[in-house]
C-alpha positions in Angstrom: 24.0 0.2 3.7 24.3 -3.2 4.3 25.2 -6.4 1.8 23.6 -10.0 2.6 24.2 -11.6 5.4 22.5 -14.7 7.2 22.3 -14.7 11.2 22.6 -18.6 11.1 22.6 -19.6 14.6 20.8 -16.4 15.1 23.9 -15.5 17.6 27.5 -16.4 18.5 27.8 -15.1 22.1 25.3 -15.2 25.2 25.9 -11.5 26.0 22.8 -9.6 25.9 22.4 -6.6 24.0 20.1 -3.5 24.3 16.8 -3.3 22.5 16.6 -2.4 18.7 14.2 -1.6 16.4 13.6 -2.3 12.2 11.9 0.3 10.4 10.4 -0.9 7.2 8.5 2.3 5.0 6.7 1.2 2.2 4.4 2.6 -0.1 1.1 2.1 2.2 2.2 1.7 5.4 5.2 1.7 8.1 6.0 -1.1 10.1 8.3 -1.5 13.0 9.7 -4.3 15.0 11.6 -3.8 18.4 13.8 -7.2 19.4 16.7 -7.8 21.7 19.3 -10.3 22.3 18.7 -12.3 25.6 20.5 -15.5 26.2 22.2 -15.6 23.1 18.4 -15.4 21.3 16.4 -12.8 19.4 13.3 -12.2 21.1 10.5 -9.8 20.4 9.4 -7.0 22.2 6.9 -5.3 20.5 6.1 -4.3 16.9 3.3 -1.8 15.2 1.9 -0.9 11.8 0.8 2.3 10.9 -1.5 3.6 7.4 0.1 6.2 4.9 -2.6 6.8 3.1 -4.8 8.4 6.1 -1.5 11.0 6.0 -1.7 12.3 2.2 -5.4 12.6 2.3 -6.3 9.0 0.3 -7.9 5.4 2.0 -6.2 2.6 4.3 -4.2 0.3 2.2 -3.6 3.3 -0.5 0.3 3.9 -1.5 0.4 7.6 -1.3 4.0 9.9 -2.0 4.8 11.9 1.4 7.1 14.8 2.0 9.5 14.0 4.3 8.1 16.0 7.3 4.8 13.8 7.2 6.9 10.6 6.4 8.7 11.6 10.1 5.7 12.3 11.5 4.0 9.0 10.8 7.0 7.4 12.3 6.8 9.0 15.2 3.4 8.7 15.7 3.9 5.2 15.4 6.7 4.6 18.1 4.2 6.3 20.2 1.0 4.3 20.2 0.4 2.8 22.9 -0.5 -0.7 22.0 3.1 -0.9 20.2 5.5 1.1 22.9 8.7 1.6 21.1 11.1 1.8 24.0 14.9 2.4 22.2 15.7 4.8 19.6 18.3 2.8 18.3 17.0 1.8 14.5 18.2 0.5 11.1 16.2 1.7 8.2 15.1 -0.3 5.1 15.7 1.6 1.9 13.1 0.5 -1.3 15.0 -1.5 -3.8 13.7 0.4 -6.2 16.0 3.3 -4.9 19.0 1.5 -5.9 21.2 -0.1 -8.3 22.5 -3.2 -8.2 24.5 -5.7 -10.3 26.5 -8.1 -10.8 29.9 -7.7 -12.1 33.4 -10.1 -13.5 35.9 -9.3 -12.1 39.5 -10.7 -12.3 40.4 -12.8 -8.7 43.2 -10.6 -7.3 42.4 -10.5 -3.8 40.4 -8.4 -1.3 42.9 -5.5 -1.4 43.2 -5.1 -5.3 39.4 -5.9 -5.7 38.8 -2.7 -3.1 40.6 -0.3 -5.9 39.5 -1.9 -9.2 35.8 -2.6 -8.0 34.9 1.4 -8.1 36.8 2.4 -11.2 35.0 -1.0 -13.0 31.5 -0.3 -11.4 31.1 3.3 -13.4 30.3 1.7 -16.1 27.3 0.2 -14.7 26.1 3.4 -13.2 24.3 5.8 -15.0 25.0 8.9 -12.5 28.6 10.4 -11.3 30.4 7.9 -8.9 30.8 10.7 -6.6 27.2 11.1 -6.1 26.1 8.0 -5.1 27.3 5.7 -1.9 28.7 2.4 -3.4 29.1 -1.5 -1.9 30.4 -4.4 -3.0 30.8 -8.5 -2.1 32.4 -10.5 -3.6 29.9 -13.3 -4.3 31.3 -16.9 -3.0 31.9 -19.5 -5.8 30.2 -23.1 -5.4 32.8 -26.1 -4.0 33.2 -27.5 -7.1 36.4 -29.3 -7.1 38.2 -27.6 -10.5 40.9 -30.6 -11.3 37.5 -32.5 -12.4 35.3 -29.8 -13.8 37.6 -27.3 -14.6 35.7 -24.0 -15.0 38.1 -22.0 -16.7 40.7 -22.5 -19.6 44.1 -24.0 -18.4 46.4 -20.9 -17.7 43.9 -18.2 -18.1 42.9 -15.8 -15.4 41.0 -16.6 -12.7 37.4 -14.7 -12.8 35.2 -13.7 -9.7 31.9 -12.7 -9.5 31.4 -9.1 -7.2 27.5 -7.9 -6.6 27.9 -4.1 -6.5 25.2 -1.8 -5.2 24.8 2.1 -5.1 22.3 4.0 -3.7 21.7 7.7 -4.7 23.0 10.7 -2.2 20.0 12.5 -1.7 17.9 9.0 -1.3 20.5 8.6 2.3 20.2 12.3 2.9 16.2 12.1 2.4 15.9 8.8 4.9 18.3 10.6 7.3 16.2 13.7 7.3 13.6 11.1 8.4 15.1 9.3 11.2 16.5 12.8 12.9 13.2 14.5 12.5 11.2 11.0 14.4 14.2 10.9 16.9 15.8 7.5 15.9 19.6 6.8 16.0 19.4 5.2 12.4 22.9 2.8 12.5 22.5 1.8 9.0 20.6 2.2 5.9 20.0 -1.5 3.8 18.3 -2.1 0.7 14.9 -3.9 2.1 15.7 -7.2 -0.1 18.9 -7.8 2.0 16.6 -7.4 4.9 14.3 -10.3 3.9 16.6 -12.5 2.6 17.7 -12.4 6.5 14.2 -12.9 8.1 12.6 -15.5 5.9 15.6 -17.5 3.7 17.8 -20.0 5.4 21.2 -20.8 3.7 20.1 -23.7 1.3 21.6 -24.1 -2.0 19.3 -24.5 -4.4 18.1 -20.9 -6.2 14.5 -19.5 -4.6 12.2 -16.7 -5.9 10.9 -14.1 -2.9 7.8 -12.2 -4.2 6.9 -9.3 -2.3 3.9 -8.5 -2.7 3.1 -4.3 -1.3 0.3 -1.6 -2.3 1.8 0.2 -5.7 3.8 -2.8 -6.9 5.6 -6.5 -6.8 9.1 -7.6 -6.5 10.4 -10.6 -7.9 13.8 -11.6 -7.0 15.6 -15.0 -7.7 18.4 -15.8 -4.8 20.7 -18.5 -4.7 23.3 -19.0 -2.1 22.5 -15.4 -1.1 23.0 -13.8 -3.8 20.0 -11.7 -5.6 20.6 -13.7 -9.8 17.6 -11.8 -11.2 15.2 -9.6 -10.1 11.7 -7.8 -11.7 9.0 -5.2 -11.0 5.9 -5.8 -11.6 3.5 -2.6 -11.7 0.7 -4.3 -9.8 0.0 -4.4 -6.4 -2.4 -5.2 -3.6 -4.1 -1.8 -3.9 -5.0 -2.9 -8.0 -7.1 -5.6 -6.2 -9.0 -3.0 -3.9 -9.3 -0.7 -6.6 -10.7 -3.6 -9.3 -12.8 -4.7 -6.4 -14.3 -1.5 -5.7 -14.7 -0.8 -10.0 -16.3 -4.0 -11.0 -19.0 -4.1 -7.8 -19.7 -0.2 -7.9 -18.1 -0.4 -4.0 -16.1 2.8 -2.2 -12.6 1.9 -1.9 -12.6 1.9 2.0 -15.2 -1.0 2.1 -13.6 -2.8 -0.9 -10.8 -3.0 0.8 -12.5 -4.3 3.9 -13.9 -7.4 1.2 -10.6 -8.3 0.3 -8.9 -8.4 3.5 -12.2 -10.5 5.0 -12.7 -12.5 1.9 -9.6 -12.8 -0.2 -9.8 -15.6 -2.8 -11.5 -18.5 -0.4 -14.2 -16.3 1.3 -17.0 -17.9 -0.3 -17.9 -14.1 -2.6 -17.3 -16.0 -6.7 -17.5 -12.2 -7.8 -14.7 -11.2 -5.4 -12.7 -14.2 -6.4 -12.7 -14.1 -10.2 -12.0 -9.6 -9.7 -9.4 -10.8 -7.6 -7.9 -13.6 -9.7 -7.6 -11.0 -13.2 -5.3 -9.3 -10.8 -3.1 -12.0 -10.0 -3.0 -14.0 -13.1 -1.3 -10.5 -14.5 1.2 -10.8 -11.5 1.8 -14.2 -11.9 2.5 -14.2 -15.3 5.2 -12.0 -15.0 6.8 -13.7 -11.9 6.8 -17.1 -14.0 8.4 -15.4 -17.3 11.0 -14.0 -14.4 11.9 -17.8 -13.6 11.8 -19.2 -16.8 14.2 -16.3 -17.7 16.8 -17.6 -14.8 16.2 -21.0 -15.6 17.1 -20.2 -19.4 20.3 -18.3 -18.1 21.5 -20.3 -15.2 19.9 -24.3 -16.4 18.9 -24.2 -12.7 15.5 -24.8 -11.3 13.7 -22.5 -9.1 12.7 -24.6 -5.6 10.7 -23.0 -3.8 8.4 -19.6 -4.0 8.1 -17.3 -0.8 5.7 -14.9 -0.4 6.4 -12.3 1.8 4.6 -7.9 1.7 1.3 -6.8 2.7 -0.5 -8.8 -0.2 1.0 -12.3 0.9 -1.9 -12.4 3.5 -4.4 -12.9 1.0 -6.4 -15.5 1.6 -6.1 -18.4 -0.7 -3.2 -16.9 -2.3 -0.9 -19.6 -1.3 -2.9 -22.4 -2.5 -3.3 -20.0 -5.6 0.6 -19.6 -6.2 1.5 -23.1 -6.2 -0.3 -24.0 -8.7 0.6 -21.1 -10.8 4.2 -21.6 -10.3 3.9 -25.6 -10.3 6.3 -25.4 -7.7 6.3 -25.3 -3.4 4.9 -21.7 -2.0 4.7 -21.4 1.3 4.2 -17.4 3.4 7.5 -16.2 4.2 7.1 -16.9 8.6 9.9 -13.6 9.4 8.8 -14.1 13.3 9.9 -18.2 13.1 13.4 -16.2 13.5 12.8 -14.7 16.7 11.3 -16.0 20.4 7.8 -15.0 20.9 5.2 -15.7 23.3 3.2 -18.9 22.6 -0.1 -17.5 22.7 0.2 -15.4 19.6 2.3 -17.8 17.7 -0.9 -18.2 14.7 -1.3 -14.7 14.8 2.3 -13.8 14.1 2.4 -16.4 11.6 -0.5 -14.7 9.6 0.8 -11.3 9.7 4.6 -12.2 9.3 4.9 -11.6 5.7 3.9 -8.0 6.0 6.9 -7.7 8.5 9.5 -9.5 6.7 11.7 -6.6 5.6 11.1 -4.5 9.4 12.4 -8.0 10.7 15.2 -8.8 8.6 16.3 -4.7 9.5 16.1 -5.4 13.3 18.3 -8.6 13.3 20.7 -6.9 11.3 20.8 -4.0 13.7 20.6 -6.5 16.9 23.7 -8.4 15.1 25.8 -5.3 14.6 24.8 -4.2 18.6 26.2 -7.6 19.2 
């Protein structure tokens, strides 16, 4: 498991390093992304989606619930293809963030050392499962350079407070993505909670707080982030398989060829009907993602910036246009591939379909930094 960390530069040295691979497993579908350091620069090799649904008997675009045998299977069926060549078996993993816990705890400012014993015995308390039977992180979270002889943020002589983000994943949730990765043949190096992971592919290190919705097949994540650390964060139980689904309801269309409308037509493809089916979907969505910010603004008196849209569903069309003015703020499609060298040719192509492979991205930089 892996806690927040921006690549920056992307890279300090010029050594090259062997290729890597991201492995992002969502509800619908599992991407993959193979990079390597060259010249001190990430550049892409390959990278490949592959359909879940197909494997537990439902449509493409469909989130289906696998055993772990098929889950492995897919994988490796992936790595195999052809047109997407995986050549290493050196991996990180992506974990769903709904797997894990995570939160943000007060501490008292003792140090590094001190902070390594008290953190644990402090962090039960936020965990509703035996300490012993989860696998446990924590950072502490940097405080803003604010100088404190002018705005003193804390009561002359009392104890100085830090902020730690603490997160725990279940044991069987690593033992189940293990199983995975030895039974498709990948060396998995790490296991990170897939928000870290985007944060890393589509975020630079700006101050001001920003919302990431990720849009995948079963369901939406809403997180706030500001200076790299995750202030709020939401589920929404809507997805992009609710639009193929109300799609496919409300025009009396199978589910395979609704799907194939909404990819082709999306919100600005001319079909009225498809638009308004689509927009009852997203005005649900959206709703929730602005009572998320409003939320954080109430909490924090800050303003969210900036809105990027990154999953599977961010490559609706029209849907930026659409956000925007449902957030009143900037939206722009999270552009994961900006953070790596790639040919020139298929530069508007990656740029289309980089949202989807935000999180497989974020994963392989993390793993190329570590190889590093």
């Amino acid at each position: 498991m892996a806690l927040p960390g921006f690549l920056g530069g992307i890279f300090g040295g010029k050594k090259d390093s062997p290729s890597v691979i991201g492995i992002d497993i969502g509800s619908s579908a599992i991407k993959v992304v193979q990079i390597r350091k060259k010249n001190g620069q990430a550049v892409l090799e390959t990278y490949g989606e592959l359909a879940l649904g197909p494997y537990g008997g439902a449509s493409i675009g469909q989130a289906v619930q696998l055993p772990t045998d098929k889950i492995a299977s897919a994988l490796a069926d992936l790595m195999k293809e052809k047109e997407v060549n995986v050549t290493t078996k050196l991996a990180g993993i992506a974990i769903p963030f709904a797997s894990s816990l995570m939160s943000v705890i007060e501490m008292p400012d003792v140090g590094p050392k001190q902070l390594e014993t008290m953190v644990p015995l402090e962090a039960r308390k936020y965990i509703p499962v035996p300490i012993n039977e989860v696998m446990l992180d924590w950072s502490a979270i940097p405080k803003p350079e604010v100088d404190d002889t002018v705005f003193p943020t804390e009561p002359a002589g009392a104890q100085k407070k830090i902020d730690v983000l603490v997160v725990a994943i279940h044991n069987d949730t690593i033992g189940r993505y293990q199983d995975i990765a030895l039974k498709s043949g990948v060396e998995a190096g790490f296991f990170e909670i897939e928000i870290f992971s985007t944060m890393r592919s589509v975020l630079e290190e700006g101050l001001a707080p920003v919302m990431i919705m990720d849009m995948g097949a079963a369901s939406t994540k809403l997180y706030i982030v500001e200076r790299g650390v995750v202030r709020a964060s939401h589920t929404v139980n809507r997805g992009a398989q609710d639009i193929t689904s109300a799609i496919s309801k409300s025009l009396g269309l199978p589910v395979e060829r609704a799907e194939v409308m909404k990819r082709e037509m999306g919100l600005s493809g001319g079909d009225k009907s498809v638009a308004d089916v689509i927009n009852l979907v997203l005005e649900y969505i959206f709703a929730e993602a602005n009572r998320t910010i409003l939320g954080f603004e109430k909490k924090y008196n800050k303003s969210v910036s900036k809105v990027v849209l990154v999953g599977g569903g961010a490559s609706l069309k029209g849907l930026q246009e659409l956000a925007k003015a449902a957030f009143k703020t900037e939206a722009v499609a999270g552009n994961p591939f900006g953070k790596l060298a790639t040919p020139a040719f298929i530069e508007n192509i990656l740029r289309q379909t980089g949202p989807e492979f935000a999180v497989a991205i974020g994963t392989a930089l993390r793993k190329l930094q570590d190889e590093g």
